[in-house]
C-alpha positions in Angstrom: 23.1 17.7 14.5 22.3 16.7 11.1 23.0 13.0 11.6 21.1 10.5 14.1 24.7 9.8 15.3 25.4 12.7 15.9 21.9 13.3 17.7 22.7 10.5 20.3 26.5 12.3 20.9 24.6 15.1 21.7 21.9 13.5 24.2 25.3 11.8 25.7 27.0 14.9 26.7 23.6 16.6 28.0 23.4 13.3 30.4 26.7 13.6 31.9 26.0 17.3 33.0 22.2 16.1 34.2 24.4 13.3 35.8 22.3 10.5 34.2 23.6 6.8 33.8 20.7 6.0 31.1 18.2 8.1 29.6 14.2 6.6 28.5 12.7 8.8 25.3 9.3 6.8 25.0 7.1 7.3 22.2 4.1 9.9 24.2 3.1 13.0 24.8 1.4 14.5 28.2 -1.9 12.9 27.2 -0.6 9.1 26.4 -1.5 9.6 22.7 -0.7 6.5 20.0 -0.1 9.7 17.6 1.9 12.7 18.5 2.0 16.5 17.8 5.7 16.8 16.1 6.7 18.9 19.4 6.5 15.4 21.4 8.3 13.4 18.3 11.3 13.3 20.2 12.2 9.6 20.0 11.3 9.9 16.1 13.8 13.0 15.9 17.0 11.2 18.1 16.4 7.6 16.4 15.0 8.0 12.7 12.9 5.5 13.2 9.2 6.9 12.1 7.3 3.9 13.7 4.4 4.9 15.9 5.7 2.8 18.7 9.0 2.1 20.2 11.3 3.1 23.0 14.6 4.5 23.0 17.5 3.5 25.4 20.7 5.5 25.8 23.6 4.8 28.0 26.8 6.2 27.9 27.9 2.9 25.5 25.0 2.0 24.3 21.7 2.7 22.2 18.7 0.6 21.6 15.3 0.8 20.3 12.9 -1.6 21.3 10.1 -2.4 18.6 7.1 -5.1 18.3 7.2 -7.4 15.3 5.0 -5.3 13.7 8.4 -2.6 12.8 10.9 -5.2 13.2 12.0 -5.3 9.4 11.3 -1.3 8.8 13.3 -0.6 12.2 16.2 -2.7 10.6 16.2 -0.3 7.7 15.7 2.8 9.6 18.6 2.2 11.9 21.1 1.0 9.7 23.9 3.1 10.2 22.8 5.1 13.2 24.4 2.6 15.8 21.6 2.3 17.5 20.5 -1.5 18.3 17.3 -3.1 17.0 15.6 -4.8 20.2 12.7 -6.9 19.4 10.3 -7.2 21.9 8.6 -10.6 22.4 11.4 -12.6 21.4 12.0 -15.7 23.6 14.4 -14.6 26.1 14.4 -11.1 25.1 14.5 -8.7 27.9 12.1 -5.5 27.6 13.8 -2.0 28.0 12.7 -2.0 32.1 14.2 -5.2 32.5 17.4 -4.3 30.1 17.8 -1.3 32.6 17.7 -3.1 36.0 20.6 -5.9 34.6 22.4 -3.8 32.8 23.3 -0.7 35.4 25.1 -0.4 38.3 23.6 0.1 41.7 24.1 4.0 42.2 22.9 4.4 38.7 20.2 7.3 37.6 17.8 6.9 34.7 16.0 10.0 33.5 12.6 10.3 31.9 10.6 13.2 31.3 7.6 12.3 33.5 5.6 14.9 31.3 5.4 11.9 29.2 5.9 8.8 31.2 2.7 7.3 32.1 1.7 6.7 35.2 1.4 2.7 35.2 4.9 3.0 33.1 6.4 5.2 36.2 5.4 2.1 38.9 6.8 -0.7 36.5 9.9 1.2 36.3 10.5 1.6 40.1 9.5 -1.8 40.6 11.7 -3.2 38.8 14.8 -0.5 39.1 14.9 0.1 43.1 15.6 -3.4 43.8 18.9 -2.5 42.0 19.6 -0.2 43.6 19.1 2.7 40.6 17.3 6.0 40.8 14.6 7.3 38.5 14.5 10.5 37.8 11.3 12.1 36.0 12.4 15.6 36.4 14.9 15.6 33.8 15.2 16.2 30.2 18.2 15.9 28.4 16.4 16.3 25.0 14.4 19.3 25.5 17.9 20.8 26.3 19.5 19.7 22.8 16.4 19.8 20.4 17.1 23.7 19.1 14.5 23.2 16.4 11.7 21.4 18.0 8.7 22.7 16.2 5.9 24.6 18.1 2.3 23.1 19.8 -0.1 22.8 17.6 -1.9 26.2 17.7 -5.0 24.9 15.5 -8.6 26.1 16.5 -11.2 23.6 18.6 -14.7 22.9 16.8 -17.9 21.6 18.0 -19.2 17.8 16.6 -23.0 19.1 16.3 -26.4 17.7 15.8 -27.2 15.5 14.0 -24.0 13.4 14.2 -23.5 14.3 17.8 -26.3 12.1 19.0 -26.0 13.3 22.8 -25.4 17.0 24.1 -22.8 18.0 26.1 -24.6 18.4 29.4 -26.2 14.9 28.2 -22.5 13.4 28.6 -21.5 15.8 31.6 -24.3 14.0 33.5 -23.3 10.5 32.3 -20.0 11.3 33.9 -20.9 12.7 37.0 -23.2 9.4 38.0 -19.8 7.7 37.5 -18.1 9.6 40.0 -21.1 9.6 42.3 -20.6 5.5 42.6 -17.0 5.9 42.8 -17.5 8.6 45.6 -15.3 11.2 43.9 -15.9 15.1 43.7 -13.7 15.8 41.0 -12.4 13.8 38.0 -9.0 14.9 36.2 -9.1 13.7 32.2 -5.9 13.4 30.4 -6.7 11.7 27.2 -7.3 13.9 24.3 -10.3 11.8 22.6 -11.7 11.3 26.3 -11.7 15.0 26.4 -13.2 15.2 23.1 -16.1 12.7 23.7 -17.6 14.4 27.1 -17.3 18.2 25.8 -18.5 17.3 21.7 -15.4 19.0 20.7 -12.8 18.1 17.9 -9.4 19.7 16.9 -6.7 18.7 14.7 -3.5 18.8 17.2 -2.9 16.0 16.0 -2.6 14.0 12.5 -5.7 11.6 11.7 -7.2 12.2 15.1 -10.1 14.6 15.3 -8.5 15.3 18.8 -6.8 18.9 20.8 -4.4 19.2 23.7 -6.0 19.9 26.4 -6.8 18.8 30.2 -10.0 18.6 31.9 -11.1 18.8 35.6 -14.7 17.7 36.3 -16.4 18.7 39.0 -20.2 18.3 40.8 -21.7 21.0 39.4 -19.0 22.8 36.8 -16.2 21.9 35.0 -12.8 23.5 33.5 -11.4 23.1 30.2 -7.2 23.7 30.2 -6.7 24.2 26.3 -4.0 26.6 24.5 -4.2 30.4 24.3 -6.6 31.6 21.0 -8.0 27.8 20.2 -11.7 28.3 21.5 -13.8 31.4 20.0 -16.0 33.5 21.9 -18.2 32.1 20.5 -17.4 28.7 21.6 -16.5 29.7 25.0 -20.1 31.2 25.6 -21.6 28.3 24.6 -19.5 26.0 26.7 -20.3 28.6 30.0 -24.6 27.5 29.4 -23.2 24.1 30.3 -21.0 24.9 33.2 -17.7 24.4 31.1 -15.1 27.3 31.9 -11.9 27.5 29.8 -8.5 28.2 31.1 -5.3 28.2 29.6 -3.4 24.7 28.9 -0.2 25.1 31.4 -2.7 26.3 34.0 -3.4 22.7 34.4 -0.6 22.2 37.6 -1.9 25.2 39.4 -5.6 23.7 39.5 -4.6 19.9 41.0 -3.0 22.3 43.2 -6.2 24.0 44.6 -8.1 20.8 44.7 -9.2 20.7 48.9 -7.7 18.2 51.0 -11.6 16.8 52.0 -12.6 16.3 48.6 -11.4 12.9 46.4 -10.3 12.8 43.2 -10.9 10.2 40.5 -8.3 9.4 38.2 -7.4 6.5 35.5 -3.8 5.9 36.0 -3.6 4.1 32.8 -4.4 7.7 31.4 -2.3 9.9 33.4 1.0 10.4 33.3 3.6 10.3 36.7 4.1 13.8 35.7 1.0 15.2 36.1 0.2 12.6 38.9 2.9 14.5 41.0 1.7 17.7 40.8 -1.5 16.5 42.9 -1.5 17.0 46.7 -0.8 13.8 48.5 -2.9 15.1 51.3 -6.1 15.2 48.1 -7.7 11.6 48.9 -7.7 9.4 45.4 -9.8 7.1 43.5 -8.1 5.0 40.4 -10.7 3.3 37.9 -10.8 3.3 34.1 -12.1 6.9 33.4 -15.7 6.1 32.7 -16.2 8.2 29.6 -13.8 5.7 28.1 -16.9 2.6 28.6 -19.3 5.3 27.6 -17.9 6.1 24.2 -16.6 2.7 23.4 -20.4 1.8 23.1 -22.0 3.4 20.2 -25.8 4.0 20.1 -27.8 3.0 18.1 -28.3 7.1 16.2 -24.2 6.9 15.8 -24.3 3.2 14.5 -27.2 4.3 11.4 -24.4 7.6 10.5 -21.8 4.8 10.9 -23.5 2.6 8.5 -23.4 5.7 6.4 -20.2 6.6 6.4 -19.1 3.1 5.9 -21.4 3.1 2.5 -19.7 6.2 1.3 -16.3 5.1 2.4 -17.2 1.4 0.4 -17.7 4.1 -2.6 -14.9 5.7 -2.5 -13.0 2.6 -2.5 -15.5 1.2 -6.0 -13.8 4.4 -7.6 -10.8 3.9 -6.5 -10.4 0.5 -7.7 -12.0 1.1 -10.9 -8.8 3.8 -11.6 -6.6 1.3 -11.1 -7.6 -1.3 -12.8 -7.7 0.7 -15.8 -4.5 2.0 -15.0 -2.6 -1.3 -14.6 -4.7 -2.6 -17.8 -3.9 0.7 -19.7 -0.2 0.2 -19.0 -0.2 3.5 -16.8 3.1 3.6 -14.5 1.9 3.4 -10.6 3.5 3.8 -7.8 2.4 3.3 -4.2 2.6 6.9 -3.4 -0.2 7.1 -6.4 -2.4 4.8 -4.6 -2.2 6.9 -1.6 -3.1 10.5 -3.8 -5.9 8.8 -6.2 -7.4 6.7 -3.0 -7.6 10.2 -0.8 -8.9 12.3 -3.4 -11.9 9.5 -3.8 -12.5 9.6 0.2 -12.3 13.7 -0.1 -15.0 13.7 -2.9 -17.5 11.9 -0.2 -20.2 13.8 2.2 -18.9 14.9 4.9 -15.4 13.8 4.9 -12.7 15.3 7.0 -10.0 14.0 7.0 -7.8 10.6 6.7 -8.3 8.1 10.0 -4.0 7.4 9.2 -1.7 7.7 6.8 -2.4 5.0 3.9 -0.5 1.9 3.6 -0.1 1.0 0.2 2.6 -1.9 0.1 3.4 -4.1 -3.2 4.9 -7.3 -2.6 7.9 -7.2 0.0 6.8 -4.0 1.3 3.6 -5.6 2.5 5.5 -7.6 5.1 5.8 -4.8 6.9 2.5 -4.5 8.9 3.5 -0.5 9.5 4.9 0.7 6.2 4.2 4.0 4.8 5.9 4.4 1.2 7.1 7.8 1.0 9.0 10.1 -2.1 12.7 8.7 -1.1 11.7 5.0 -0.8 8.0 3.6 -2.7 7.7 0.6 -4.8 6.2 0.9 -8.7 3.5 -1.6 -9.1 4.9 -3.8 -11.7 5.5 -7.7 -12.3 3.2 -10.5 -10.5 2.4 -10.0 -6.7 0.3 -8.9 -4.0 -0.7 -5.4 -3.4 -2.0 -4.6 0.0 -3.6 -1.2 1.0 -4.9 -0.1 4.5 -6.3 3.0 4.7 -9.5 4.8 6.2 -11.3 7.9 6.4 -12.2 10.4 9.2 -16.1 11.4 8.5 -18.5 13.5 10.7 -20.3 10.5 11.2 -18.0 7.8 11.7 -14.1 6.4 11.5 -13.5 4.0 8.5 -10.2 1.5 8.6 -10.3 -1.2 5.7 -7.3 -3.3 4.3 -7.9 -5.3 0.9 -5.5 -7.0 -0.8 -5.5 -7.0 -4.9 -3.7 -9.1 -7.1 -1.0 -7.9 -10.0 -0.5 -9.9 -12.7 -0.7 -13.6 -11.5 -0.5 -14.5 -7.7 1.6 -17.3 -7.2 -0.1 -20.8 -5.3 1.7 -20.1 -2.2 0.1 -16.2 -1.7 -3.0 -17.6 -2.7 -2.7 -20.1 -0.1 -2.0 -17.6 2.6 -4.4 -15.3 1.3 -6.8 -18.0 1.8 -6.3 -18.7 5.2 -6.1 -14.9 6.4 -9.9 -14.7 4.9 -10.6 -18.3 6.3 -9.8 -16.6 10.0 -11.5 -13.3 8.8 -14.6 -15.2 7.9 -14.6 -16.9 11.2 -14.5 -14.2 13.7 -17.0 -12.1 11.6 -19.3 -15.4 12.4 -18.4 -15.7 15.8 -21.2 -16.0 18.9 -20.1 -15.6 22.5 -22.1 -14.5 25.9 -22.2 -11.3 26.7 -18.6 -9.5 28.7 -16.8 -12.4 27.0 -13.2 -10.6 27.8 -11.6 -9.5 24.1 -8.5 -11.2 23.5 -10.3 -14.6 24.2 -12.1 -14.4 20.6 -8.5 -14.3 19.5 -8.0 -17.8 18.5 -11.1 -18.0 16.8 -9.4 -16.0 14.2 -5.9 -17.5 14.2 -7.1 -21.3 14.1 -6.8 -21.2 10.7 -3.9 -19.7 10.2 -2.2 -21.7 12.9 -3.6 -24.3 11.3 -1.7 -23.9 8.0 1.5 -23.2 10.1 1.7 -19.7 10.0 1.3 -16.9 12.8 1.3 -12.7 13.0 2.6 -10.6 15.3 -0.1 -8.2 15.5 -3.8 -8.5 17.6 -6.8 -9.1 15.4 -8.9 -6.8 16.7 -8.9 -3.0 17.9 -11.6 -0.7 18.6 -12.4 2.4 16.4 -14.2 5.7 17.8 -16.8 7.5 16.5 -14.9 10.4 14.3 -12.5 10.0 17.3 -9.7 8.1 17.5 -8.9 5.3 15.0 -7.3 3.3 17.9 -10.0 3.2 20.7 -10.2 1.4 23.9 -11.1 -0.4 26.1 -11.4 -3.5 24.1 -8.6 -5.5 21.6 -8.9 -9.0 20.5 -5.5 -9.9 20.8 -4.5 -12.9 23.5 -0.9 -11.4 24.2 -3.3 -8.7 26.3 -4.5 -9.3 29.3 -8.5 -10.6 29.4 -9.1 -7.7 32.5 -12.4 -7.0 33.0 -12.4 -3.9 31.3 -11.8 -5.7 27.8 -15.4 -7.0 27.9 -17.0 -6.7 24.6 -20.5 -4.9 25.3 -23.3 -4.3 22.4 -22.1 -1.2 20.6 -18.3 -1.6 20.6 -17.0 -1.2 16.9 -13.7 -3.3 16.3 -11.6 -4.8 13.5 -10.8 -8.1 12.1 -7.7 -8.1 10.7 -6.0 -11.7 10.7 -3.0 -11.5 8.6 0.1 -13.5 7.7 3.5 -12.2 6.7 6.5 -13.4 4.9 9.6 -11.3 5.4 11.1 -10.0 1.9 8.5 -11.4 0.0 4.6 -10.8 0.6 2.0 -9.7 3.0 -1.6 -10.6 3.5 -3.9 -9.0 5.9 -8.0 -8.6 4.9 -9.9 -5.9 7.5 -13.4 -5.7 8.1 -15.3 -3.2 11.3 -17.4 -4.8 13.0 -20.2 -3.9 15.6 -21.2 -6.2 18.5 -24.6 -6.9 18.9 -27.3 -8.5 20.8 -27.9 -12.2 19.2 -29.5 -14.3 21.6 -31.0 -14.4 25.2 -32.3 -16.7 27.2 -32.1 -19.4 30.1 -28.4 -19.9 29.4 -27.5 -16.4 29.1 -27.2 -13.3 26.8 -25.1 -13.9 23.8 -23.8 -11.2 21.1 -22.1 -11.4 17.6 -21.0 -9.2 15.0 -22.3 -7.2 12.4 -20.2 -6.1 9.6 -19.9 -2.5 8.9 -17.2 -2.6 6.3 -18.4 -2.7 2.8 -16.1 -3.3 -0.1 -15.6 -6.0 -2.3 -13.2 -8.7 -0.8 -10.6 -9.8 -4.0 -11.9 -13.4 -4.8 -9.0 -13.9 -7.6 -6.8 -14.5 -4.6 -8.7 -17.6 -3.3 -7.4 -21.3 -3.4 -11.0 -22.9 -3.7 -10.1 -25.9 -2.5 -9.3 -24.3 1.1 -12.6 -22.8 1.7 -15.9 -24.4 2.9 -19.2 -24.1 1.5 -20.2 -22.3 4.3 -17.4 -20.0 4.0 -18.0 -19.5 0.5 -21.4 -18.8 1.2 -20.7 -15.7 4.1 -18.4 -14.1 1.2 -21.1 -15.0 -1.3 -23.8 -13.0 1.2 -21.2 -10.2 2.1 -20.8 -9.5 -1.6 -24.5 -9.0 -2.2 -24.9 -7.1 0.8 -22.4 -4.7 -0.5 -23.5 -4.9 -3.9 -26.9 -3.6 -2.7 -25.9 -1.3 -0.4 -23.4 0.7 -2.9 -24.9 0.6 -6.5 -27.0 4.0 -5.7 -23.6 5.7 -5.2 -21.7 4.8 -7.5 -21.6 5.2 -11.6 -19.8 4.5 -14.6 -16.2 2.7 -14.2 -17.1 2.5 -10.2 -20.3 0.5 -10.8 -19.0 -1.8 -13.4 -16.7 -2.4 -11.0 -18.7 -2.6 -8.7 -20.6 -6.0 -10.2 -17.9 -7.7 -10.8 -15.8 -7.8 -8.1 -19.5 -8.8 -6.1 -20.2 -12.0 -8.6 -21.1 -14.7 -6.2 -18.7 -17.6 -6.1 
């Protein structure tokens, strides 16, 4: 089953002996992760499509994945050939994959989804929309764990503490935190699913998965102890010991079932069903009284305190750096006639971030995308299919940095050879919209995705639009995509997308033209306290991000004094804060790219 074709024949036949109509292979694992151990890769492995997000569809006649703009031209590519059907999601009159399902199939039908992996707010849409038509869901099977021979193993890596001083609270500090929670929600016991959730409460890290400081594991929380459901051989003696002085037992992962099985039937359990998967959510007895709210550790973390926001600022400084060094090689490269390629950017840019204190890891892989490539929000050059940087164009790189103290995500865009007036022109307005959220006052619980349009209205207002949300939040050397808020008004403004002093979150406006150029500039920010008084408590932003933003991109004649005088402030700001790390090459750099305007 070397071919994706032949991949898809194979899940066809296993269907007709499970007696399945339709089959769902979402991209997830048990714990609702954005990035997956390669053992729950399966819709990567059937498709070919490498995208972090996407669902696939099979029917007896027919195979679709359905993708967000942000992979709609690197799905195209990806699928060519494989006869499976590119779907794009928010289209006008465009069905999604539940609604597909319930006009497409027959009453009678049966879908099958591996409730392992279907979450459980996923699960309820699904029957919602299917039983009317008369079709049955089935979240016991799995046709692709029968035909995947060569699925690789679980992650077997070992589980770490984060320690003093970067962990800022102790683990009996966060237990507590928790267990107030559950008080006011009347619960006895809490169930936690989501791996940087996990990580948070207990001050422990892994590397299960790739660019997330994160390790498979359940937790059960009780009033007075708690048990930790992680793999055989991942937690030391040592380790273990020092989680028992905090009430904290360990058990083995796929002991997880049997516990939500002992739970007594007078005793309530909390659970976020946002965070759960229908899997594990029918393992619980349904005599077991329940309580579904966001799981609180998932407020707690998204609001840093002040002792993680000073190593934040630290990291960020090192990152910045890291980035002056960077630059500074290729400069001299491109001047010096040096061939580059954007699989270069991504070795030279990593080896500067590894040189920095405490650095750990990358936050994601690196996108480093010349010209066309940079349309494609998602892209990831790699060894069969990069771009040499050559010619006149944009170069655009995203990348960031997993630190002991902090999670970096920055995107600059450079210029090779001689930008032509159009890109300058959407450069321009991307930094216009960057400029203007990074300014951006608003009371207190203002719900996320409202501050959207303060960001697009100058985009919109040259004509052009993105796909993507502006703004997601970033952990605290946790996960690089971090809950509960996103400025992005295709989401829901739910009261649990408040932005609260603490919250770290991006702004990254961009604009993209298909085949020819993308432009996205991305800053972290922290919301903060501003003002308070008779009309209210307002907060703003403080950057965090600091690296020169390119001004040989700029079409003057766009910006406004006032904008010119933020970038003109930024620039010193980072000027200041980065000349006592950096030398040579890097420093010359450095003062040049920070001249005011």
């Amino acid at each position: 089953m070397s071919t994706i074709p032949e991949r898809i024949a194979s899940l066809r036949q296993a269907m007709r002996r499970l007696k399945l109509d339709a089959c769902i292979v979402p991209s997830a694992d048990p714990h609702l992760s954005e990035y997956l151990p390669q053992y729950w890769q399966g819709r990567r492995w059937l498709s070919g499509f490498t995208g972090s997000v996407a669902t696939l569809v099979v029917t007896a006649e027919f195979a679709g994945l359905w993708v967000d703009s942000r992979y709609w031209v690197q799905a195209e590519k990806q699928l060519a050939g494989s006869g499976i059907a590119l779907m794009k999601l928010a289209v006008q009159g465009s069905l999604g994959h539940v609604e597909w399902l319930a006009a497409n199939l027959r009453a009678g039908a049966r879908v099958g989804v591996d409730g392992r992996v279907l979450g459980l707010a996923a699960f309820r849409a699904l029957t919602q929309a299917l039983a009317p038509a008369g079709v049955a869901l089935d979240i016991m099977a799995d046709p692709l764990g029968e035909i995947w021979q060569d699925r690789p193993p679980l992650p077997a890596a070992p589980v770490f503490e984060h320690l003093p001083p970067y962990a800022t609270q102790s683990r009996a500090e966060r237990l507590a935190r928790v267990r107030e929670a559950m008080a006011r929600h009347k619960a006895d016991v809490h169930l936690l699913c989501t791996l940087d959730d996990i990580a948070w409460v207990f001050n422990l890290r892994g590397s299960d998965v790739e660019y997330n400081p994160v390790f498979l594991a359940h937790a059960l929380i009780g009033a007075d102890h708690a048990t930790l459901f992680v793999g055989e051989g991942k937690v030391s003696d040592a380790l273990r010991a020092r989680l028992a002085e905090d009430g904290v037992d360990v058990a083995p992962y796929g002991h997880t079932a049997e516990a939500l099985g002992s739970i007594e039937a007078d005793q309530t359990l909390l659970i976020d069903p946002a965070r759960v998967t229908c899997g594990v959510f029918h393992l619980m007895d349904p005599a077991v009284a329940r309580v579904e709210a966001i799981n609180p550790s998932t407020f707690f973390k998204s609001r840093k305190s002040d002792a993680e926001l000073a190593h934040v600022r630290q990291a960020m400084a090192h990152d910045g750096a890291a980035l002056c060094e960077f630059f500074a090689w290729f400069e001299a490269a491109m001047a010096a006639g040096e061939t580059v390629t954007e699989l270069d950017i991504d070795t030279h840019l990593t080896c500067a971030r590894a040189r920095r204190p405490n650095y750990v890891s990358l936050s994601f892989s690196t996108i480093a995308a010349f010209n066309a490539n940079g349309a494609m929000p998602h892209y990831r050059a790699l060894p069969e299919s990069h771009a040499v940087i050559e010619g006149d164009g944009l170069l655009l790189i995203d990348s960031g940095g997993q630190y002991l103290g902090g999670t970096t995500d920055i995107t600059r865009v450079v210029p090779v050879g001689t930008p032509s007036a159009d890109q300058k022109v959407d450069y321009t307005l991307v930094l216009k919209g960057m400029i203007a959220l990074s300014r951006a006052a608003f009371p207190r619980g203002t719900p996320g995705p409202v501050l959207d349009a303060i960001a697009r209205a100058p985009i919109w207002a040259g004509g052009a639009e993105y796909g993507h949300g502006t703004g997601h939040g970033v952990g605290y050397f946790l996960n690089v995509h971090e809950g509960p808020q996103v400025i992005a008004y295709r989401a829901m403004p739910l009261p649990h997308t408040a932005m609260e002093p603490g919250m770290i979150t991006s702004n990254e406006p961009g604009i993209y033209r298909p085949g020819r150029w993308g432009v996205r500039i991305e800053n972290l920010t922290a919301c903060r306290p501003w003002l308070s008084g008779e009309l209210g408590e307002f907060l703003c932003f403080e950057t965090l991000t600091l690296c020169p933003i390119d001004t040989r991109c700029i079409d003057r004649d766009l910006m406004r004094p006032d904008e010119i005088d933020w970038l003109d402030d930024y620039h010193a700001t980072v000027r200041q804060r980065l000349l006592p790390l950096v030398s040579g090459a890097a420093r010359d750099w450095l003062i040049a790219r920070t001249e005011p305007l």
